[in-house]
Every structure is written in structure tokens, then in C-alpha cells.
N, C-alpha and C positions, 0 to 999 in steps of 0.2 A: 486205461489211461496210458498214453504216451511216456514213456522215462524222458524226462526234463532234467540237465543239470540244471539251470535256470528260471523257472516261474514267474517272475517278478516282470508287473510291468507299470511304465510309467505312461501316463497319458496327458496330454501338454495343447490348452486350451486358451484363443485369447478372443475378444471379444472389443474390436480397434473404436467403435463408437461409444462402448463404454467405459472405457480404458480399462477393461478389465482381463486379468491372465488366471486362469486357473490349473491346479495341477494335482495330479489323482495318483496314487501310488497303489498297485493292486496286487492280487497276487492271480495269476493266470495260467492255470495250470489248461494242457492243452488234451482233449479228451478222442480217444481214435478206437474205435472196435468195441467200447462199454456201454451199460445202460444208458447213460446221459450221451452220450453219441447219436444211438439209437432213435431217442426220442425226438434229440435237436432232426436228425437223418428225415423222420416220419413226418415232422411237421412243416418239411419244406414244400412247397409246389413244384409240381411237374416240370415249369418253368426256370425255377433253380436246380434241381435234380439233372436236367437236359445241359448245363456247364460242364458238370462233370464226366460227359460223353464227349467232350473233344477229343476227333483224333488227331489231332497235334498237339505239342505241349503247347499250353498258354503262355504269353510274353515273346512267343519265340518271333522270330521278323520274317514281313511277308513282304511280298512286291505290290500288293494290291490290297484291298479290303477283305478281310475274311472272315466270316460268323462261326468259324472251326466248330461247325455243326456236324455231325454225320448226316449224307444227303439223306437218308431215309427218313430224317427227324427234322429235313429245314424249315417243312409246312407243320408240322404235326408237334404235338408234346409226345415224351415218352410216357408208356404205364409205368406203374410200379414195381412191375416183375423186370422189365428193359431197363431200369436203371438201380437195378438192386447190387448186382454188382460193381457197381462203384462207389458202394458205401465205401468198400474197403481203403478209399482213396481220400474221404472224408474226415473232416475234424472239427469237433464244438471246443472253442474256448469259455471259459465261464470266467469274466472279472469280478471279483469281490475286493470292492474299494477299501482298504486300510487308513489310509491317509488322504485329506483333501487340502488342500492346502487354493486361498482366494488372494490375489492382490489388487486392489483398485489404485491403478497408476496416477501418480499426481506431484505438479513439478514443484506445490510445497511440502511435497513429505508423500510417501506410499506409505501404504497400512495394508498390512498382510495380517490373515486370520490360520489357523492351521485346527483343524478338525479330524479327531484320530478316534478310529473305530474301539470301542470296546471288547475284546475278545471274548469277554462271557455275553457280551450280545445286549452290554444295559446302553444308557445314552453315550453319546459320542461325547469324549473330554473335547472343549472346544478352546482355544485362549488367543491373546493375541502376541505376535513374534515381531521380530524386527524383520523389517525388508533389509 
């Protein structure tokens, strides 16, 4: 696993025909070169595996359209042994929700719910909060 000062993440959810916003507090530790890497690595298709053989970085700007393929692979998927090297390049995040937190927006009053995980793994304390 990656050294993270930071793990935590938040995920921020709205939903405009239901007036509803939701928000998830997780903790996300980012996983690179370990078992669970591996696994997430093995279970991709050849078709996501073939991303990680760009040879240019990705985001970088072009003048034109580019599928930053290697041309040997623009028709073709890679094997497994052709893109095994670039696991090294690879990383599974795992989110594990802590807190959920629901608001159903409304212009005589919102009512927000907050639902927080149990660390020993029993039901989630659920109540309701002030918006």
C-alpha cells in the first residue's frame, strides 16, 4: 500500500429531481504493488489494461485527436504478459463508507438524516441532525 498522509475522502452526491444531496465520508486508502492491487490488476480486461500503455502522458494537449495507443496495439488488445509491466503504474483505491449523511431539500424545512458506520461491524447508528 501506498504511504498516504491523508486517506480520507469525501464523496458529494445530488440528485436535482429529487431534491435530494447526499454525502459519504470514507476512508480511502490508495493501494499500489500489494495483494489487493494485484487482484483489482487481474481482474481488469485487456481493454483497460491497454490505457496504461500510453505512450504519452495522459491529460497532456494535442493538436488533434489522439487514442495515445501504441500503434502495435491500435487494432489489437494487449496479452497479459504485454501489459504486465505496467502494473507497476497501477493503483486500486478501496472506499469504506464511515459516514452517510442524506438531505431531502425543501423550502419549508430540509431534514437531513446522518448514518454512521459501527467500527465493530454491528448496525449503523442512524438519527436525525439539523440541516
Amino acid at each position: 500500500m501506498l504511504a498516504s498522509v491523508d486517506s480520507r475522502a469525501c464523496l458529494v452526491f445530488h440528485d436535482r429531481g429529487r431534491e435530494l444531496q447526499q454525502r459519504a465520508w470514507a476512508d480511502a486508502p490508495v493501494h499500489t504493488g500489494d495483494a489487493l492491487a494485484r487482484r483489482a490488476w487481474n481482474w481488469l480486461h485487456a481493454s483497460s489494461r491497454r490505457a496504461y500503455l500510453a505512450p504519452r502522458t495522459p491529460g497532456e494537449a494535442t493538436a488533434t485527436p489522439d487514442a495515445n495507443l501504441p500503434e502495435h496495439l491500435a487494432a489489437r488488445l494487449p496479452g497479459a504478459a504485454e501489459s504486465e509491466p505496467e502494473f507497476a503504474w497501477f493503483a486500486a483505491i478501496v472506499l469504506r463508507v464511515r459516514t452517510l449523511e442524506w438531505l431531502r431539500l425543501d423550502r419549508a424545512g430540509h431534514h437531513r438524516a446522518r448514518f454512521e458506520a459501527d467500527p465493530a461491524g454491528g448496525s449503523p447508528a442512524i438519527r436525525w441532525v439539523h440541516s
